[in-house]
C-alpha positions in Angstrom: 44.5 34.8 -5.3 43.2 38.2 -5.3 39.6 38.2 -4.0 36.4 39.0 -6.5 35.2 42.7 -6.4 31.4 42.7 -5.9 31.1 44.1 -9.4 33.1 41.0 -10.9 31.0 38.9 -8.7 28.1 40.0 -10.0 29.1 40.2 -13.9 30.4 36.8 -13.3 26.5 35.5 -12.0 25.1 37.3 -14.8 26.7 35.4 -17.2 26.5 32.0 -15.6 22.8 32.8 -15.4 22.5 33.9 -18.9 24.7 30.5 -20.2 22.1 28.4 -17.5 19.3 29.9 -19.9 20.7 29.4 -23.4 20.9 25.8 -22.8 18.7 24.2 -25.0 16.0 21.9 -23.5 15.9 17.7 -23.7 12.9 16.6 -25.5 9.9 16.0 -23.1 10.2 11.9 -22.8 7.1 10.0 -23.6 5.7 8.8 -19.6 4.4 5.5 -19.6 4.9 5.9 -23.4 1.9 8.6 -23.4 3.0 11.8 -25.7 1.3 15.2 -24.6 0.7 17.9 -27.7 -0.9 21.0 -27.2 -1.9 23.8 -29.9 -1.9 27.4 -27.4 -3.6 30.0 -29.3 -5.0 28.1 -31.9 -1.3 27.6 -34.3 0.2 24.8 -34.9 2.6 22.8 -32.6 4.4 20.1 -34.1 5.6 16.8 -31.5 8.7 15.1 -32.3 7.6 10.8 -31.3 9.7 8.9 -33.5 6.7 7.2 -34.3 5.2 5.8 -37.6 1.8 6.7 -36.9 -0.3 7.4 -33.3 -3.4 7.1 -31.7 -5.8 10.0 -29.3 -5.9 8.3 -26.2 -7.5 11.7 -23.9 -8.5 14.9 -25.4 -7.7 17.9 -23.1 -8.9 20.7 -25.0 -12.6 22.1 -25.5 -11.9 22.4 -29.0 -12.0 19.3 -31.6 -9.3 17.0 -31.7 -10.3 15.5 -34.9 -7.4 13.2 -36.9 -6.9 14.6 -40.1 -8.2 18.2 -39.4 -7.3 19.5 -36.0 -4.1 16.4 -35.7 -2.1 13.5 -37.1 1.0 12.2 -37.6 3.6 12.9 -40.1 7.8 11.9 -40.5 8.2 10.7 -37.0 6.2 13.4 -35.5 2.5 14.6 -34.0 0.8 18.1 -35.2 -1.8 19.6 -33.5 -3.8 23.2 -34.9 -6.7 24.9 -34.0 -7.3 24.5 -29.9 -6.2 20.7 -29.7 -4.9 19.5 -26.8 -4.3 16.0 -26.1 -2.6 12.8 -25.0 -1.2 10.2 -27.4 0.0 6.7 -27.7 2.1 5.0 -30.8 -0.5 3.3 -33.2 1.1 -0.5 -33.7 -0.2 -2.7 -36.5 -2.0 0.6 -38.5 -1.2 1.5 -42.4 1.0 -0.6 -44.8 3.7 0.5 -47.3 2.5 1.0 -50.4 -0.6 1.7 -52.3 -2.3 4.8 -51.4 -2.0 4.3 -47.1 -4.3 1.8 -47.3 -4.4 -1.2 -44.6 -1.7 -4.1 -44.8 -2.8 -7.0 -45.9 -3.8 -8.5 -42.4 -7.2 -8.6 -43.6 -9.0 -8.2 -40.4 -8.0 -10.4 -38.1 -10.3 -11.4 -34.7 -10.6 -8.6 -32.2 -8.4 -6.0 -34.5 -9.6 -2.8 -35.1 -9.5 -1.2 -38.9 -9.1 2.7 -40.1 -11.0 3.1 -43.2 -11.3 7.2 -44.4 -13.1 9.3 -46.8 -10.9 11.9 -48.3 -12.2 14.8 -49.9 -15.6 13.5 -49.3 -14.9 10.7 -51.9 -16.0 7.2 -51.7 -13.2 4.8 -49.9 -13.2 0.8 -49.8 -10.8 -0.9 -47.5 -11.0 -4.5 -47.6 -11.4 -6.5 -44.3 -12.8 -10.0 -45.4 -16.1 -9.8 -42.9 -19.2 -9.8 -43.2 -20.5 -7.1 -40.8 -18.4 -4.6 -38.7 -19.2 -2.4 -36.3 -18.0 1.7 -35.7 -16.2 1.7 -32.5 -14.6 5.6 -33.1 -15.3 8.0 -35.0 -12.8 9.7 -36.4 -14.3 12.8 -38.5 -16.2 16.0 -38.0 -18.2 14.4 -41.0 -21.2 12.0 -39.7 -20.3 8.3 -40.5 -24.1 6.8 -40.4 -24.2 3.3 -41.4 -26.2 2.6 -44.8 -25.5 6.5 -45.5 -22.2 7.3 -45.1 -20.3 3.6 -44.4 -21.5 0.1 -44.7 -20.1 -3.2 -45.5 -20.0 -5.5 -49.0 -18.1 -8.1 -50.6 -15.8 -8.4 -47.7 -15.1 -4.7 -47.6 -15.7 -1.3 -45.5 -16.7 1.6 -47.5 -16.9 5.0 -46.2 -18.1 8.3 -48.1 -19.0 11.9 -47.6 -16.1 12.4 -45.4 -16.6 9.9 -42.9 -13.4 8.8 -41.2 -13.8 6.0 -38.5 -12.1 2.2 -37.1 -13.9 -0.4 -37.1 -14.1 -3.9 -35.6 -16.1 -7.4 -36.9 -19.8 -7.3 -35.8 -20.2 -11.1 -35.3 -24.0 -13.4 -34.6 -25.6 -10.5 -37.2 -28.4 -11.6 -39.2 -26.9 -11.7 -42.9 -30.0 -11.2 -45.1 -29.6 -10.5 -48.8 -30.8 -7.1 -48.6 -29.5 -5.9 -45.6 -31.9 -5.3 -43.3 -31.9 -5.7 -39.6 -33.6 -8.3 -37.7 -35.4 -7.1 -34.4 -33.7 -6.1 -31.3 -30.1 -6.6 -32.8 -27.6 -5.8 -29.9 -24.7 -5.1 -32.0 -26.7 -2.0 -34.1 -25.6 1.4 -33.3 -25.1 4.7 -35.8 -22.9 8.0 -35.0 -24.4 11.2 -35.1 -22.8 14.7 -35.0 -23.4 18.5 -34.8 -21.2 20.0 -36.4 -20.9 24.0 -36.4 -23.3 23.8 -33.0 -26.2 22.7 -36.0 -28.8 20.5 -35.4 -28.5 16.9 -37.2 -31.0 14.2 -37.7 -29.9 10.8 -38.4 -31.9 8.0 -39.4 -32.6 5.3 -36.9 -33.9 1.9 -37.5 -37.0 2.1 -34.8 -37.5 -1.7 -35.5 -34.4 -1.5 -33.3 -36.1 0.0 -30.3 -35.7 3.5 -29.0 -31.8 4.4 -29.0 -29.7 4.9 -26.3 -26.6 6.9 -26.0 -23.4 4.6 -25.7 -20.5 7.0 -26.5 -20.0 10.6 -26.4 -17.6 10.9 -29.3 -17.2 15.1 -28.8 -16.0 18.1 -25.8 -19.7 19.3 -26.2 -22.0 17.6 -23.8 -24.3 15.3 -24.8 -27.9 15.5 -22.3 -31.3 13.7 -23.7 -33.6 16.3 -24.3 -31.3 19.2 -24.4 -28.7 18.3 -27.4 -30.0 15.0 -28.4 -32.9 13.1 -29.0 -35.3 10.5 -30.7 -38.3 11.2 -32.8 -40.3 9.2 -35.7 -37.3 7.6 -36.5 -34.3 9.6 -36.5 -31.8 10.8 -33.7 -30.9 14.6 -33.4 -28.2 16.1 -32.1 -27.4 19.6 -31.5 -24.9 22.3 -29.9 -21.9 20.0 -30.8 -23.1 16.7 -29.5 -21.7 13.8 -31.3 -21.8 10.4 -30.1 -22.3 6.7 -30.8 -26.2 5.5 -30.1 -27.5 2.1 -29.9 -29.8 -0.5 -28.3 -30.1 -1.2 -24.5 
C-alpha cells in the first residue's frame, strides 16, 4: 500500500473532524425523569418531553418562571421565554379531554392537588366538590388573594383577575354561612405579589393574628421589614417579593 503523504493525512483528519461535527446530537434524556429548559438571552427555547402536560419542580433563573407567561407545555413539548430557566417533571392526573381544559371529572379526591386559572383576567369556576380549599402554589404574576381574587362556593373553586394557582381541600374549617373566619384558624393563609418591583397591599384578616411568611413563591427575596410587611390589616410586599403568608 503506498503510504499517506502528510498532506493526505491531514485532508483526510479534516474531514473526519468535520463529519464528527455534522452529526446531529441525541436528545438530552430526562435524569431521574427531571427535564432541564433554559431561555438564554431572553428568546424562546422549546423542549421536546413527550409529555401531556409538566410541572416546575426548581427555578434556576433570576427571572419569572411563571406557567402561562414565561413557560408551559404544548404537543409533547416544554417552552420557556423571557429569562426562564428551570427544572421540570411530567404532570400525571392534570387536565381532561374535552371542554375547555378544564379538570377531569375526579372531582377532588383526598390529598390531590387542583389547577384552576383565570384567563384574560376573566372569572373561572372549576368544580372540586369541597367545601374549603387551600392555595398551595401560585401560579401567576397576578395576585390570587382569597375572598378577592379566588374563593370557594357550591362545591367549586373560582379564580378571577388573572389569578392562576392549585389547590388542595382545607379540612376542620369553620363553615359559617357568610364566610367568615373563626379565630386563630391554622389553615388561613393569602398570596401576595409585587409585580413590576411595585409595592402591594393585601388584605389580611387580623382576627387571624399577625401573619407570617410560609412560602416564598418568587427569585426576589423576601425579608420582613425590607420587601414585606404587616400593618392595620393588610400585608405589603415590594421589590418582587411574592409569597404565601399565614398563621404561626
Amino acid at each position: 500500500m503506498k503510504p499517506l503523504s502528510l498532506a493526505s493525512l491531514a485532508v483526510t483528519l479534516s474531514l473526519g473532524t468535520i463529519a464528527t461535527l455534522a452529526l446531529p446530537s441525541a436528545p438530552a434524556a430526562a435524569q431521574d425523569g427531571v427535564i432541564r429548559c433554559e431561555s438564554q438571552n431572553n428568546r424562546e427555547r422549546v423542549c421536546n418531553t413527550g409529555w401531556r402536560n409538566a410541572q416546575l419542580v426548581r427555578q434556576l433563573s433570576g427571572s419569572a418562571c411563571d406557567e402561562g407567561r414565561t413557560w408551559g407545555s404544548r404537543n409533547g413539548s416544554i417552552w420557556v421565554t423571557n429569562g426562564c430557566r428551570a427544572e421540570f417533571v411530567e404532570a400525571r392526573g392534570g387536565w381532561g379531554g374535552g371542554n375547555g381544559g378544564g379538570w377531569g371529572g375526579n372531582n377532588g379526591r383526598p390529598g390531590e392537588t387542583i389547577r384552576c386559572e383565570s384567563q384574560n383576567n376573566r372569572e373561572r369556576s372549576c368544580p372540586v366538590g369541597w367545601r374549603n380549599a387551600r392555595l398551595v402554589r401560585q401560579l401567576s404574576g397576578s395576585p390570587c388573594n382569597e375572598g378577592r381574587t379566588w374563593g370557594v362556593r357550591n362545591g367549586a373553586i373560582w379564580v378571577s383577575g388573572g389569578c392562576r394557582a392549585e389547590f388542595a381541600e382545607a379540612r376542620g374549617w369553620g363553615g359559617g354561612g357568610g364566610g367568615g373566619w373563626g379565630g386563630g384558624n391554622s389553615n388561613y393563609s393569602i398570596t401576595c405579589s409585587s409585580n413590576n418591583n411595585r409595592t402591594q397591599n393585601c388584605d389580611w384578616d387580623d382576627r387571624q393574628g399577625r401573619p407570617v411568611l410560609q412560602q416564598q413563591l418568587s427569585g426576589s427575596a423576601c425579608q420582613q421589614g425590607r420587601s414585606w410587611g404587616y400593618a392595620r390589616g393588610q400585608v405589603w410586599v415590594s421589590n418582587g417579593c411574592r409569597a404565601r403568608f399565614g398563621t404561626r
